[in-house]
N, C-alpha and C positions, 0 to 999 in steps of 0.2 A: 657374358662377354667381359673380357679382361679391359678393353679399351675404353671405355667411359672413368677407369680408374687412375688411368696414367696421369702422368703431370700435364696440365695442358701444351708445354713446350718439348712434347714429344713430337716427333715423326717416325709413321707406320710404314715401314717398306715393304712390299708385298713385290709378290717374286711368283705372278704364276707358272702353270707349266707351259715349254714352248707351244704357240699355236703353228705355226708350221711342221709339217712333219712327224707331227705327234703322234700317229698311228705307229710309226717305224720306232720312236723312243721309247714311249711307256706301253706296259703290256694293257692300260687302262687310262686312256686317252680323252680328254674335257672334247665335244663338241664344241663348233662354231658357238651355237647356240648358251654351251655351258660357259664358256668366254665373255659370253657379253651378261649373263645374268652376274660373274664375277665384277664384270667392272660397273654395271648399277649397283652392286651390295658397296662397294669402295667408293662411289661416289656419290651414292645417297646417304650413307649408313654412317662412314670416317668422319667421325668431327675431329679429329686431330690435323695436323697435318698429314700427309702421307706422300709417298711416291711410290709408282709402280715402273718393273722394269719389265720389258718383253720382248722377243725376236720381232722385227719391223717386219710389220704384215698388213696390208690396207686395211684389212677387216678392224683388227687392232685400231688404228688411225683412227677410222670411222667411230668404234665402240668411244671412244673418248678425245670425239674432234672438238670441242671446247674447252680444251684444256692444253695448259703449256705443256710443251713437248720439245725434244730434241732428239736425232738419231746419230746414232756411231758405227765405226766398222769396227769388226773382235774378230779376233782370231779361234777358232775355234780346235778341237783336235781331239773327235770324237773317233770316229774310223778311219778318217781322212783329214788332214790338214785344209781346212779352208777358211777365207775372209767370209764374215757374215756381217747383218746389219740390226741391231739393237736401239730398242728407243726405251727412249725414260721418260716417263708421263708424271706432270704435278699437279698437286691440289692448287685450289687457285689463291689462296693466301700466303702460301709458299715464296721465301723469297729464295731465287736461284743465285747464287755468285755469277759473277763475271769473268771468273776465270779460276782453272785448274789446274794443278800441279801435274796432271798426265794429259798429253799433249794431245792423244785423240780426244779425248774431252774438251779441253781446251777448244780445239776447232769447230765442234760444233756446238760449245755454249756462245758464240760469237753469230751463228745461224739457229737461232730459237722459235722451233716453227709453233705459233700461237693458232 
């Protein structure tokens, strides 16, 4: 693995695939199941910093309820234009800023659900 090589003032973004709806997006779709052995390998394994981003899904929540977190709404414009809800999950040594140049972030770094 690459990551023990980095600088130690690195941060790992990891970007799985959506857990929602996955069946209908990828033709090879992570189970529940494969989602949460994802987020013990990121959260046992990362000695770096990291963040992870994912469609807000309780299961999600649950797989990494001790960890800072925050969700947003995005726009999406897959087949259909619609608002959706995304959360960003951090390592716990991670310092988050206070504020954001883009405004839906902004509002909810202001609500930081821990």
């Amino acid at each position: 693995t690459y990551l023990p090589k980095l600088p130690a003032n690195t941060i790992v973004y990891c970007d799985p695939p959506y857990f929602s709806k996955s069946e209908k997006l990828y033709q090879n779709h992570y189970t529940p199941d494969d989602h949460k052995k994802i987020s013990r390998l990121i959260q046992d394994n990362i000695e770096k910093f990291w963040v992870v981003s994912y469609d807000n899904n309780p299961a999600i929540l649950d797989y990494y309820n001790k960890r800072k977190k925050f969700t947003y709404s995005i726009q999406y414009n897959a087949s259909k234009t619609y608002i959706g809800s995304e959360v960003f999950i951090f390592s716990d040594d991670l310092k988050i800023p206070s504020k954001s140049s883009l405004k839906f972030i902004n509002n909810s770094l202001e609500s930081i659900i821990k």
